[in-house]
C-alpha positions, 0 to 999 in steps of 0.5 A, spaced: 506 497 496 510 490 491 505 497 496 508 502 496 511 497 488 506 495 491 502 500 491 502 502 498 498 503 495 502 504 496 497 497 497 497 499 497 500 496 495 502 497 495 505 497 491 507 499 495 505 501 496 507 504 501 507 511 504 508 517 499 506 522 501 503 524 508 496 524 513 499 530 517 496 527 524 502 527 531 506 530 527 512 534 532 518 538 531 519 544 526 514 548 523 509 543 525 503 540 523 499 547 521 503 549 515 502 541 513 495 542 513 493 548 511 491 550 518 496 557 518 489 561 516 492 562 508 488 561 502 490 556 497 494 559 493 496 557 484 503 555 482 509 553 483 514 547 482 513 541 489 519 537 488 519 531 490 523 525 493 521 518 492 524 511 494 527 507 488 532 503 484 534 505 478 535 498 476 527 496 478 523 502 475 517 501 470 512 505 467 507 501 466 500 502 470 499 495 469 505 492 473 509 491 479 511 497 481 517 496 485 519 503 487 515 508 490 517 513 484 514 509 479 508 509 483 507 516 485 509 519 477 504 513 475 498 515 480 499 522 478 498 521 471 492 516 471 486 516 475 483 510 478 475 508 478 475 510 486 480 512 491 480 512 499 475 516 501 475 521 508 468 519 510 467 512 508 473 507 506 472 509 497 469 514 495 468 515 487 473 518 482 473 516 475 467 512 476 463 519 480 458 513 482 456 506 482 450 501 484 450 493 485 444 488 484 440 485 489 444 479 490 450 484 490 455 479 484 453 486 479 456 492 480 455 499 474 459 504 475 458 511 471 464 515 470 465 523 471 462 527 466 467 531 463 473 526 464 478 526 458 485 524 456 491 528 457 490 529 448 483 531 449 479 525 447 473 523 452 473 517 456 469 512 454 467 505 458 470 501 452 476 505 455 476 502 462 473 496 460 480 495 455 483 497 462 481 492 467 481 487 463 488 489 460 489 489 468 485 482 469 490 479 464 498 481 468 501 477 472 499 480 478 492 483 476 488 477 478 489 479 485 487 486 484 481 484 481 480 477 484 473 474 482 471 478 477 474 474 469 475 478 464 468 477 460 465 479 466 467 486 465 462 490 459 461 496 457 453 497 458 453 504 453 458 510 453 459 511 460 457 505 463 461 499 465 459 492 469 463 489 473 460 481 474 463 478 480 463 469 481 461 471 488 456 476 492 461 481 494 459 487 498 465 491 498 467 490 489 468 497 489 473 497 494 478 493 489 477 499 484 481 503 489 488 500 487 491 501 480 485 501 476 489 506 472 485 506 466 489 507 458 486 509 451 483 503 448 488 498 444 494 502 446 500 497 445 505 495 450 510 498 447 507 506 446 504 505 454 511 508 456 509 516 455 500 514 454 496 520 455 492 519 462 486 522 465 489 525 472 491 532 474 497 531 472 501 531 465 508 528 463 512 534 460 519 529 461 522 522 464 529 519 465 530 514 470 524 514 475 525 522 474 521 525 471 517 532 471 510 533 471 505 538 469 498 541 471 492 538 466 488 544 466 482 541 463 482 534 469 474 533 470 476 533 478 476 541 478 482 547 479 489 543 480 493 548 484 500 547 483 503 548 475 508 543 476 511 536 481 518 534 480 519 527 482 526 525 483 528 518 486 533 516 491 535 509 493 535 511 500 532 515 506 538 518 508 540 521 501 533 523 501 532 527 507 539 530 505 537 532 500 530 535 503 536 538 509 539 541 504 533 545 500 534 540 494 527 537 495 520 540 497 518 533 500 521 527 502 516 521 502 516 516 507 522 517 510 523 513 516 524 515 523 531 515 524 531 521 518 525 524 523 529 524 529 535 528 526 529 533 524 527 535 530 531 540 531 530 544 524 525 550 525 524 550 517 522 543 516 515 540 517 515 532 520 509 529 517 507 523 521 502 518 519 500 513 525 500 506 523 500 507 517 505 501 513 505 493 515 512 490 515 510 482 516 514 477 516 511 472 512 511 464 513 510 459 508 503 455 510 503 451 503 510 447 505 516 447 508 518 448 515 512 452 516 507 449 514 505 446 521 501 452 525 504 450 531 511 452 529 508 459 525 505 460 532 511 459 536 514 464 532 509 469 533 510 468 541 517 468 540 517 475 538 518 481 543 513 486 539 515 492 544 522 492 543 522 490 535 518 498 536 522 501 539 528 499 537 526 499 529 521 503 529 524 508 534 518 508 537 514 511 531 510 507 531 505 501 534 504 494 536 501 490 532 498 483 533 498 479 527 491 481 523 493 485 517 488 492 516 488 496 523 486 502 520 479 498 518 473 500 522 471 493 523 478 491 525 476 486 531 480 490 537 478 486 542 482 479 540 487 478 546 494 481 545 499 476 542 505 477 546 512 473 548 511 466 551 518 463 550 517 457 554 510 456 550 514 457 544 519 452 545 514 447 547 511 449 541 517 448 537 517 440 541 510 438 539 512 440 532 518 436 531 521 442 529 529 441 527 533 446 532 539 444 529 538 447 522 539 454 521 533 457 516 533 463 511 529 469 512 530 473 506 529 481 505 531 487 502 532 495 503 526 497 500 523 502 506 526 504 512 527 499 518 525 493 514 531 490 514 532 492 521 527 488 523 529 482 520 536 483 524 532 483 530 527 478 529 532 473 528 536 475 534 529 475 538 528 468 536 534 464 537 531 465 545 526 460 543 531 455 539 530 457 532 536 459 527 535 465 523 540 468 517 539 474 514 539 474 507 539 481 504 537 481 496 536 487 491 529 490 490 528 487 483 531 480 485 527 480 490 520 482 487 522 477 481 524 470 484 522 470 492 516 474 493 510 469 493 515 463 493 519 464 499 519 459 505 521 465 510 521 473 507 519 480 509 514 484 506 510 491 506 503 493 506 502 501 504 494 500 505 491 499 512 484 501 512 481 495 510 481 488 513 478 485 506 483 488 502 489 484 505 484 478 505 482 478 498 489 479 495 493 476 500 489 471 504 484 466 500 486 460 497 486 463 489 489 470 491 494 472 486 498 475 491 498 470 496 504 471 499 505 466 504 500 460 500 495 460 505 491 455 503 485 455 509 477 454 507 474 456 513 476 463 511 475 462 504 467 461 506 467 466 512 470 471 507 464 469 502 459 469 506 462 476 509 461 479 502 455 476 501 452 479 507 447 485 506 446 485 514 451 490 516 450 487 524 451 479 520 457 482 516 460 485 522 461 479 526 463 474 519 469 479 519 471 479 525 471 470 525 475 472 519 481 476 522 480 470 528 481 465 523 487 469 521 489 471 528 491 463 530 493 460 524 495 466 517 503 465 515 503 473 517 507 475 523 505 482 524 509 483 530 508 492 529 505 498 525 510 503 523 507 511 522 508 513 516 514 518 516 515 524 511 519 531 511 517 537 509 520 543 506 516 549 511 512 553 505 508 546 504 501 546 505 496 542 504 499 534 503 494 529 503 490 526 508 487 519 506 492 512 507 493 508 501 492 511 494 489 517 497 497 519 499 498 521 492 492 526 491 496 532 490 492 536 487 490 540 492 498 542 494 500 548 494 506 552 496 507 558 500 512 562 497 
């Protein structure tokens, strides 16, 4: 969510990716939850211009739907243009989108997804399967697309006739439209790299301008998905929460998205300006290397899991908004097994740990991360401060975004990173987690969870499924590269006219076409 970049969306996702706009539930202070959600007893209402600000680098902005989107801008002006297959849904963890519907096989390696009726591009030619069939496979073939699309090849993706595409997977997968929920953007067949800047989408909103992760936008009147209330969104980037909630103080922006606690707490006192708060909505894990290096024996990756003092890291860098996590990406998932004990600080066993391991105390390791998102690297700081407790020497290295993404993500021996999207412990497992994954972050290579992940997918049996998903997140839980010390809410500020920010995680923070403004 790179959540939020890597669609938090973000992831999630990321890229993000990481949280854009809100849930509205536990929010406190100023105007409250009831104008955010519409709760006030006003009837929507057409029109008006909802300016927007959004985390980003200038020097780390793209506008290709098919790439990394390192900025949380990027992501939202990119998910508000172009449509995805499916997106998270209300009720159930996907719900149709620009697929209206999909059906698999017996042995569930086949899926057909119908598109909606009546979904056009932005110039008024209808979408059509050889469309996102060029889509996903243009999405298969980027650096990053294989984890989006993991076990689905590019000839594995047809066009059945004029509305129908045919997803083939290597491997049963129960949950393949749940892949569809992330960056499956979808382009008019044969567009060139080079015209993807400015191509016409299939979302609720048109580019009208774009200059430097800025850019405005403006209502699609003919979108397939019904009546788009605002006329316009004004995305503006920000390279740092504080400058953005300045700018929301100041009446300069309607929304400041996930903006961080510290910038909430200075809110509080405002009448005149809603805090959305998202509960658990963002993972921002340390990630240990598994493949090689000095992390690589579980025991030393468990002693810095036992090391940490998960309570202190939430509320010193979370400010208390948020919850403590135990090592087990997706806590938002109805199968997310709540009943695996909770890791907590055990300092004599995480030196003992460190002993058996022949673990070299002497030396002082890096741990790389960036200020992409409030807080995280904060808590490098006080990771490696917490940590020294049990002998181990930690350096904080802070790189810029871009380097970051580019030279360090996926390779590193010790990094922070961060996940948007958490409603879905198969989503982190297939991405992230499985031996083949093109995201695997900490070069997890581990087959006992890559045959539970299997089976799990090819369990028709919800009784069977439910309990390999939760021999999955045990294998996770003793022996992953993830240190999940805490889950961090999802904070925005609101101008009071605002109603009705969306409500769903991960790609669904950025359906706005149901926003409206009360003025």
């Amino acid at each position: 969510m790179g959540v939020t970049r890597r669609q938090l969306l973000w992831a999630g996702a990321g890229a993000g990716a990481i949280g854009v706009l809100a849930a509205c539930g536990g929010g406190k202070g100023g105007a409250g939850e009831a104008a955010a959600s519409g709760g006030t007893g006003q009837q929507p209402r057409p029109g008006g211009t909802l300016k927007v600000g959004a985390l980003g680098k200038a020097s780390a902005v793209t506008r290709d739907p098919h790439g990394t989107q390192a900025n949380e801008s990027d992501y939202l002006i990119i998910s508000l243009i172009y449509d995805t297959l499916a997106i998270p849904g209300a009720t159930a963890n996907t719900a149709p989108r620009l697929a209206a519907s999909w059906k698999p096989s017996d042995d569930l390696k086949t899926w057909r997804f119908t598109l909606a009726d009546g979904a056009t591009f932005h110039d008024g030619t209808p979408v059509t399967a050889d469309d996102v069939v060029w889509s996903l496979k243009r999405l298969r073939n980027t650096p990053a697309g294989k984890s989006r699309l993991p076990g689905i090849q590019p000839e594995g993706i047809t066009a059945e006739d004029a509305r129908t595409v045919v997803l083939v997977s290597d491997y049963a997968n129960a949950d393949l439209p749940l892949l569809t929920r992330l960056t499956t953007f979808v382009l008019k067949k044969d567009t060139k790299d080079d015209a993807v800047a400015g191509a016409p989408g299939t979302g609720p909103f048109k580019l009208d301008w774009y200059r430097d992760g800025n850019a405005r936008l403006v209502r699609n009147d003919n979108w397939y998905g019904g009546k788009v209330l605002l006329d316009a969104v004004e995305v503006r980037l920000f390279e740092s929460p504080q400058a953005m909630a300045n700018a929301l103080l100041a009446g300069q922006i309607d929304v400041a998205s996930n903006v961080g606690a510290v910038a909430a707490r200075t809110a509080e006192a405002r009448k005149d300006v809603q805090i959305v708060r998202r509960p658990n909505d963002m993972a921002m894990p340390v990630v240990m290397r598994t493949a090689d290096g000095p992390f690589a024996d579980a025991r030393v990756r468990e002693a810095l899991k036992l090391a940490v003092d998960r309570d202190a890291m939430v509320k010193q860098v979370l400010s208390g908004y948020g919850s403590v996590a135990n090592d087990v990406l997706g806590t938002g998932d109805p199968a997310f097994a709540k009943d695996i004990p909770q890791r907590t600080r055990d300092l004599a066993k995480a030196r003992q740990l460190l002993a058996d391991a022949g673990f070299d105390t002497s030396r002082t390791y890096d741990l790389t991360t960036t200020e992409d998102i409030a807080g995280l690297a904060e808590s490098a700081t006080l990771f490696a401060t917490q940590v020294r407790e049990a002998g181990v020497k930690i350096n904080v290295v802070k790189q810029d975004s871009k380097v970051f993404w580019d030279d360090t993500w996926l390779k590193g021996t010790l990094y922070t990173s961060y996940w948007g999207t958490n409603d879905s412990v198969v989503f982190f497992a297939s991405k992230t987690m499985l031996s083949d994954a093109g995201q695997n972050e900490s070069g997890w290579n581990e087959p006992s969870f890559d045959e539970t992940y299997r089976k799990a997918m090819g369990a028709a049996d919800t009784a069977e499924r439910g309990k390999l998903l939760h021999q999955l997140q045990e294998i996770e839980f003793a022996k992953s590269g993830y240190l999940l010390w805490g889950m961090a809410d999802g904070i925005d500020l609101a101008g009071a006219a605002v109603r009705d920010l969306p409500k769903l995680p991960g790609y669904g923070r950025v359906q706005l076409e149901k926003t409206w403004l009360a003025r």
